[in-house]
C-alpha positions as CSV (number, residue, x, y, z in Angstrom):
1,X,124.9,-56.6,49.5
2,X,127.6,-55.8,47.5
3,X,128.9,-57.6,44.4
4,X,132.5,-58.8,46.2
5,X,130.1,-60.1,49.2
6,X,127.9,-61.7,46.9
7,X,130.9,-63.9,45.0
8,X,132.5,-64.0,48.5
9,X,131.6,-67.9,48.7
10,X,130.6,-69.1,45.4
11,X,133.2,-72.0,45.3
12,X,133.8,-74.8,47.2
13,X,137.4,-73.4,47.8
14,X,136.1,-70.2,49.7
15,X,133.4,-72.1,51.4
16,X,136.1,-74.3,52.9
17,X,138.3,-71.3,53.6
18,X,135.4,-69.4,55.2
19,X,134.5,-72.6,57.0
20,X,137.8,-73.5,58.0
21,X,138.1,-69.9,59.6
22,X,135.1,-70.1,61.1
23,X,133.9,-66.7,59.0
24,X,130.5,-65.3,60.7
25,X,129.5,-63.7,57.3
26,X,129.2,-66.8,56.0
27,X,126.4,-68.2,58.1
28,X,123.5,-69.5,56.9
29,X,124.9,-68.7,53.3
30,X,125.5,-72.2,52.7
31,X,125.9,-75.5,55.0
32,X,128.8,-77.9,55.7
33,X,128.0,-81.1,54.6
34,X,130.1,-84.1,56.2
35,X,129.6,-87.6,54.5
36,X,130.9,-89.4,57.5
37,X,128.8,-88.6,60.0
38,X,125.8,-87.4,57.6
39,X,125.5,-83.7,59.5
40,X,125.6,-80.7,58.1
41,X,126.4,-77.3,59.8
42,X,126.7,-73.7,59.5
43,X,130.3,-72.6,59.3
44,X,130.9,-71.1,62.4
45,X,130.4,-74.7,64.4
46,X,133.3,-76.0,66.0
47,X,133.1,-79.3,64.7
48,X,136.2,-79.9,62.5
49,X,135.8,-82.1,59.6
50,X,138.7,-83.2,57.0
51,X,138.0,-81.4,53.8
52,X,137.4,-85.2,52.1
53,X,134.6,-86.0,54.1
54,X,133.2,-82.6,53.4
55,X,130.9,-81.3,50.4
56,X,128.4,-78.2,50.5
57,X,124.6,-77.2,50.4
58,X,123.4,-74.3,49.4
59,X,120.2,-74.4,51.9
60,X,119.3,-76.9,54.7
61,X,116.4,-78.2,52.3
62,X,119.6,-79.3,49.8
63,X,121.3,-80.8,52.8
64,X,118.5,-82.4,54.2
65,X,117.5,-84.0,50.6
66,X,121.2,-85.3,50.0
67,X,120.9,-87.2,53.2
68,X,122.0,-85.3,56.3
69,X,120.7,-84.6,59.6
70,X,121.2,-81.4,61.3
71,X,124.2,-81.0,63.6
72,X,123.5,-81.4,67.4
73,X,126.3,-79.1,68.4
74,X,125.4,-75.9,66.1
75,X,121.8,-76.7,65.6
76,X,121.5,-75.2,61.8
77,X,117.9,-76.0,61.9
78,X,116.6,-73.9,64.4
79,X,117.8,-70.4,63.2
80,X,115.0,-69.1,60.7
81,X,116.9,-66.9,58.4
């Protein structure tokens, strides 16, 4: 992987972006985390949260230690990458 893919998602700003777009290279490189309903996602789900209620995890462990469940809709959990 190249140095530009590497740095690709490194701040919160191009996670949301990435999220927001619903980027595929950015699966599984880090996880959606939305305080309001406690999920957290991979960025390619559907679910659309407000960028307020949203902070991000670098790897389901982090989500899953600040709290948050995996989403029902994109099931996050149950790819083993």
């Amino acid at each position: 992987m190249g140095a530009k893919t590497a740095n690709r998602f490194d701040t919160d700003d191009q996670r949301w972006a990435a999220a927001a777009a619903r980027d595929p290279a950015a699966a599984h490189r880090f996880y959606t985390c939305v305080k309001t309903t406690g999920v957290y996602c991979i960025s390619t789900c559907a679910g659309r949260p407000l960028r307020k209620n949203v902070f991000f995890a670098a790897t389901r462990a982090e989500a899953e230690k600040a709290g948050m469940r995996a989403c029902k809709r994109c099931k996050p959990d149950l790819d083993l990458r």
